[in-house]
N, C-alpha and C positions, 0 to 999 in steps of 0.2 A: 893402234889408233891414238892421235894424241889428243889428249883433254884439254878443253882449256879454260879458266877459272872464272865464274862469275859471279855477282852477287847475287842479282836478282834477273831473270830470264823470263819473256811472259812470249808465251803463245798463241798466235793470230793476230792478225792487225787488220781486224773490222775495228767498228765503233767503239768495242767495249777495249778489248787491247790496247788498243791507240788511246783510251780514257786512262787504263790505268796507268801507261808510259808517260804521259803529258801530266801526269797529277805528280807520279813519283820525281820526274827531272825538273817539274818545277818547285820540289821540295827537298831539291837536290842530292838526289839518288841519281846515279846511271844504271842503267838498264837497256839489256839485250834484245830484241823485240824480233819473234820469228814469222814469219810470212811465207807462205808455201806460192802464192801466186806474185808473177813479176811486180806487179805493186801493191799497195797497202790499202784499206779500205775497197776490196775489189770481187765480192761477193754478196751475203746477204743483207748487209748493211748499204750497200750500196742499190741492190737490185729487190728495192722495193718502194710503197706508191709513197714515202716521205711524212706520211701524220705525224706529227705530235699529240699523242690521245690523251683527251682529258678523261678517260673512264667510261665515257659515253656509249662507247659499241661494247660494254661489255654489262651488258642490263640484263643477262642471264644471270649470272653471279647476287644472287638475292645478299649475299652479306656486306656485299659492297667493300669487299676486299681488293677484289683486283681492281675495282674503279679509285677507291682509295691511293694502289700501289701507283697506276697507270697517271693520276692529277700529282704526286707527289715527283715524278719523276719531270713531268710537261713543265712544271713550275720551276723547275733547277736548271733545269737541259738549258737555258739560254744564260745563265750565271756559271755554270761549268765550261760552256765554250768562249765566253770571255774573257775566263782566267786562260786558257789555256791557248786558245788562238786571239790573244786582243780585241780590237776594236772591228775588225775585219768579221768576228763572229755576228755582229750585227747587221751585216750585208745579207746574210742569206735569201736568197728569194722564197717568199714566199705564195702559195697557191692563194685561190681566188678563196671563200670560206665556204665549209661543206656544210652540204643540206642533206639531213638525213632522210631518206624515204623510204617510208614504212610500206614494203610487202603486204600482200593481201591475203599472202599466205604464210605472214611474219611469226615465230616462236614467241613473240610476247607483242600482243597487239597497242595499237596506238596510246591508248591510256594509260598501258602497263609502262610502256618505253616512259612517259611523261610524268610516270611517279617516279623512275629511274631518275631521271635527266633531273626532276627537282630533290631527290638527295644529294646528287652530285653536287648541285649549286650549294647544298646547305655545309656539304666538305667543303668546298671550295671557299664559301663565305668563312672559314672557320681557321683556315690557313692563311687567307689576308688578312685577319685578324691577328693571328698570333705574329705572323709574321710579315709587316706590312711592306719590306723588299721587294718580295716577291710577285715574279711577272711572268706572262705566259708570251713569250718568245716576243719583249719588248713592247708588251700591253699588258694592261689592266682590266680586263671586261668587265664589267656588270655583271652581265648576262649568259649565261655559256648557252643554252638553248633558250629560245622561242617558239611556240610554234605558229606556222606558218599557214597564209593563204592559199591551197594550192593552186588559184587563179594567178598570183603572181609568179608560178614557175609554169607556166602553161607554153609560155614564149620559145620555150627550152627541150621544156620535157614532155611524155606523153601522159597526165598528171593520169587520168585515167585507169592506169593500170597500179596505183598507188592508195592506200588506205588513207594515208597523213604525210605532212613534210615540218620538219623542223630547220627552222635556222639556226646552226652553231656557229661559236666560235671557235672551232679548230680548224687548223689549216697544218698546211703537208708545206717540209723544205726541199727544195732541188736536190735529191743526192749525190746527183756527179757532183755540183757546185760545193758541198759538204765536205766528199772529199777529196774535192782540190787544195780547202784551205788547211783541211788534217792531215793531208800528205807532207804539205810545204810547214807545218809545223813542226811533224818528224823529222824533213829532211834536215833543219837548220838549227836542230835544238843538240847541241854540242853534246848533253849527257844521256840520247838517245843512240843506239846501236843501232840500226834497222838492216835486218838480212832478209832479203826476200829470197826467191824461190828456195827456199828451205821447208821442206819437208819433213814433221816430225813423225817419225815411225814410232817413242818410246819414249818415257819417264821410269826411271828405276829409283829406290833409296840408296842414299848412299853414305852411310856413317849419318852424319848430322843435317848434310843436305840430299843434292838429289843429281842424278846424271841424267840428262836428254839427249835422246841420239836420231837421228835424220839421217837425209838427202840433200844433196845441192849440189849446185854444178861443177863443185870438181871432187863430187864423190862422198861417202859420209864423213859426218860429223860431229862433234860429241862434246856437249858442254857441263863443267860440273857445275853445277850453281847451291847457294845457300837458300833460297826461295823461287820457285815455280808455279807463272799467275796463267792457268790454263782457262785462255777464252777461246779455243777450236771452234766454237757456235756446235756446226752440224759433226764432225768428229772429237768432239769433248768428253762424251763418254764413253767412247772407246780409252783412251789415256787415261779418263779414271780407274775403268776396269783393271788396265793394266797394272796399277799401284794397289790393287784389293781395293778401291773403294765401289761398293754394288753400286749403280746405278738407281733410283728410285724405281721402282715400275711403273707400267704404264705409258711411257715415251714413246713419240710416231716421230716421223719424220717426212715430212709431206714437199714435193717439189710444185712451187705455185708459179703461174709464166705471167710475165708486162709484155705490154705494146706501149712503147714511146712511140705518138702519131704527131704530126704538124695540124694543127688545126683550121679549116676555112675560114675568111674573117669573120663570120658571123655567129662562131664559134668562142671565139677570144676574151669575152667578158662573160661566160656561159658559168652557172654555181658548178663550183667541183661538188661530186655527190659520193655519199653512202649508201646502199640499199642496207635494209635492215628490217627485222636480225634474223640470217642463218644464211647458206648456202649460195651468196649472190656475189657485188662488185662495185667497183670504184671507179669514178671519173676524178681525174685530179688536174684540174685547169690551170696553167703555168702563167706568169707573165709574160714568158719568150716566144708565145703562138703555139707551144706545144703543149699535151696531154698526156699523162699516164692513165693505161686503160688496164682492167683486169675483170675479170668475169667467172668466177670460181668453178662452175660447174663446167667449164671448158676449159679452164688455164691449171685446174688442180692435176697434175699428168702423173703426179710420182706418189704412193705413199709406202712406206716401210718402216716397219718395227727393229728392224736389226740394229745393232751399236752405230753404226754408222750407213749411213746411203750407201747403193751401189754409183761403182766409179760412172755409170753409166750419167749421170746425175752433172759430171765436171763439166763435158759440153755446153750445156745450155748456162751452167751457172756463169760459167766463162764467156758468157755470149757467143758461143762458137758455133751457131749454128749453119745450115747449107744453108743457099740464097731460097730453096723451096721451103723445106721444113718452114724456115721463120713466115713466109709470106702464106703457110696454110696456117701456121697459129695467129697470124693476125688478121687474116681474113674471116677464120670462125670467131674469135672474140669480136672484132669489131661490128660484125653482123649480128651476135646476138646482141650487144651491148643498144647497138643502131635501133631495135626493137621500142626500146622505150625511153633513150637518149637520141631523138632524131639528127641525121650527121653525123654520126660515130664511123658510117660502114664510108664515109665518103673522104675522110681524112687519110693521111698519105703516113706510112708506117714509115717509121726511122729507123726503130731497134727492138727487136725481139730478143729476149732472154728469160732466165727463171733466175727466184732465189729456194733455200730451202728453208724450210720453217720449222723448228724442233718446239714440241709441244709434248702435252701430256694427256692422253684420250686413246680409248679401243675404239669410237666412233666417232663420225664424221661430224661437221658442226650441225646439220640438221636436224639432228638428237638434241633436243630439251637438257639430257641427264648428260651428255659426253662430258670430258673433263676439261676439253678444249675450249668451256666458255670461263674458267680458271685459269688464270694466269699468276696464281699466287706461288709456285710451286717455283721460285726462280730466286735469285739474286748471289751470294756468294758465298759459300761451302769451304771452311778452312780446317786442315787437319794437320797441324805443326806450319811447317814451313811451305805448305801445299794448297796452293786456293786455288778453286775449280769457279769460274764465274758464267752462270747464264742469265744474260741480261733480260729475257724473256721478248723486249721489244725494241727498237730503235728507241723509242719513247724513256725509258726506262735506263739507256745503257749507260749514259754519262754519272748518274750519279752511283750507278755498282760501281763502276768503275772506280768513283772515288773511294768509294768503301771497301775494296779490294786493295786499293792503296793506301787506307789508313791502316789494313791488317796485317801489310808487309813494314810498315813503317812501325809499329805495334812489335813486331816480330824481332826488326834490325836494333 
């Protein structure tokens, strides 16, 4: 087999990959960028409902850790993709703003969420402070939550079936539209390599760097590189195992399904929603007349503990579904969502598919104690020339990303 030389090689091209390629060549580095699927950003970065979490849905985490991690990331994410995709980062469509509704049979009831929601403002107040740049995806809010009349969402929703409602300011971006514009930044950025359908089967040491070997279509391949930036998402810990590094414990890996629906007119200015907190779903209202729908207790299909999902898992991630499968999974989600979103069950499906979500918990999020209302357990893990990156969220990916590319640059 012939080897061929590189300096730096990073693996997978969702969000976080494509971060740290677009940091390194605009600090110019070139870098080889692997991709197993025919295009880039075409997985769990792509196949989910687009938030930008300011910390909010994560009001289980008493230390306010992850809401801390999840605002710090929300506040960068829109100064990371202006460096890196221009002016054009500023287009992004954004959804209508979500309104969180509080369960009745919610893990932490109305009050509790609402002592959440005001430290989060008191982090938030404290980082505009220090750093008075700082914007949450081309604003400045006041106010991250309010809460709300539930007579003003009556028009919409079944309030009835809801404890409370808050008004926030987060909103979710278009993912396809996302990455449209991080594709066409890879494709045209001269000190970017991008190989897709390559498939990584391996990472070995090798003297001072490290060999990568694969799959692609004219058979394998085998790269030696001086630094290797492993962002696999859902097969990341498997390659780490591979090189002795243990995986932490406690990792699942859960396969979660969308219904993109077209929405009726009377739908089209409707709040995107959160239920909240545990076991529920998302309405995320588009500008373009369409919706991202999910419904946990019916969209959650897949969970396993093993290093990596079963392949069974590639179909749906790849939107490869039959014409029935999709139109029974949007039929159940849309009907239950329709329950207490009236008009859900009557909007017209587009696209079924799942992403998969790597987390850390032996139970499911309906557990108080799981580990999965923790999301501190992520960011970038470097061992010489070896960085392993899980960005834990869309939210969150762009600035690992930079920090992975400060510790190959660190390295060089």
């Amino acid at each position: 087999m012939t080897y061929e030389n590189r300096s730096v090689t990073i693996l997978g091209a969702g969000l976080s990959g494509a971060s740290v390629a677009l940091e390194l060549a605009t600090q110019g580095v070139a870098v080889t960028l692997i991709e197993r699927d025919a295009l880039p950003f075409s997985r769990a970065s792509l196949r989910n409902e687009g938030k930008i979490h300011l910390g909010l849905i994560y009001a289980n985490d008493r230390s306010l850790a992850t809401a801390r991690l999840q605002l710090e990331g929300a506040l960068t994410f829109s100064t990371h993709l202006r460096r890196w995709l221009g002016p054009v980062a500023d287009t992004l469509r954004r959804s209508t703003p979500f309104h969180y509704l509080v369960a009745k049979d919610s893990l932490l009831n109305a009050d509790q969420l609402e002592a959440h929601y005001a430290a989060v403002q008191t982090l938030y107040d404290e980082q505009r402070a220090l750093m008075p740049a700082l914007d949450y995806m081309g604003t400045r809010p006041e106010r991250l939550t309010v809460r709300d009349d539930p007579a003003r969402l009556s028009a919409h929703l079944r309030m009835e079936r809801f404890a409370a409602a808050f008004e926030t300011a987060e909103v979710a971006v278009d993912t396809a539209q996302l990455a449209h514009l991080v594709r066409e930044a890879l494709a045209k950025h001269p000190l970017i390599e991008l190989r897709v359908s390559h498939r990584v089967d391996s990472v070995a040491i090798d003297g001072p760097g490290f060999v990568v070997t694969g799959q692609g279509p004219s058979g394998p391949w085998a790269i030696r590189s001086e630094q290797v930036v492993n962002c696999l998402w859902e097969d990341r810990l498997r390659i780490d195992q591979g090189l002795g590094l243990v995986p932490p414990p406690g990792w699942v890996h859960r396969l979660k399904y969308r219904v993109i629906a077209r929405l009726p007119q009377a739908m089209r200015q409707a709040p995107s929603v959160t239920m909240v907190l545990g076991p529920y779903g998302d309405v995320v209202v588009r500008d373009d007349g369409t919706a991202y729908f999910s419904w946990y207790p019916l969209g959650c299909k897949g969970w396993s503990h093993d290093l990596a999902p079963p392949h069974s898992w590639d179909a749906p991630c790849r939107a490869e579904l039959s014409i029935d499968e999709a139109a029974a999974v949007a039929k159940e989600v849309l009907g239950a969502i329709d329950e207490w979103y009236p008009g859900a069950a009557g909007c017209e499906p587009l696209l079924v598919d799942a992403g998969a979500i790597v987390g850390y918990g032996s139970t499911d999020v309906n557990d108080p104690a799981s580990g999965l209302h923790d999301r501190t357990r992520v960011g970038v893990n470097s061992h010489g020339g070896y960085h392993s990156l899980d960005p834990g969220k869309l939210t969150t990916a762009p600035m690992f990303g930079q920090q992975a590319a400060s510790k190959v640059l660190q390295a060089l």
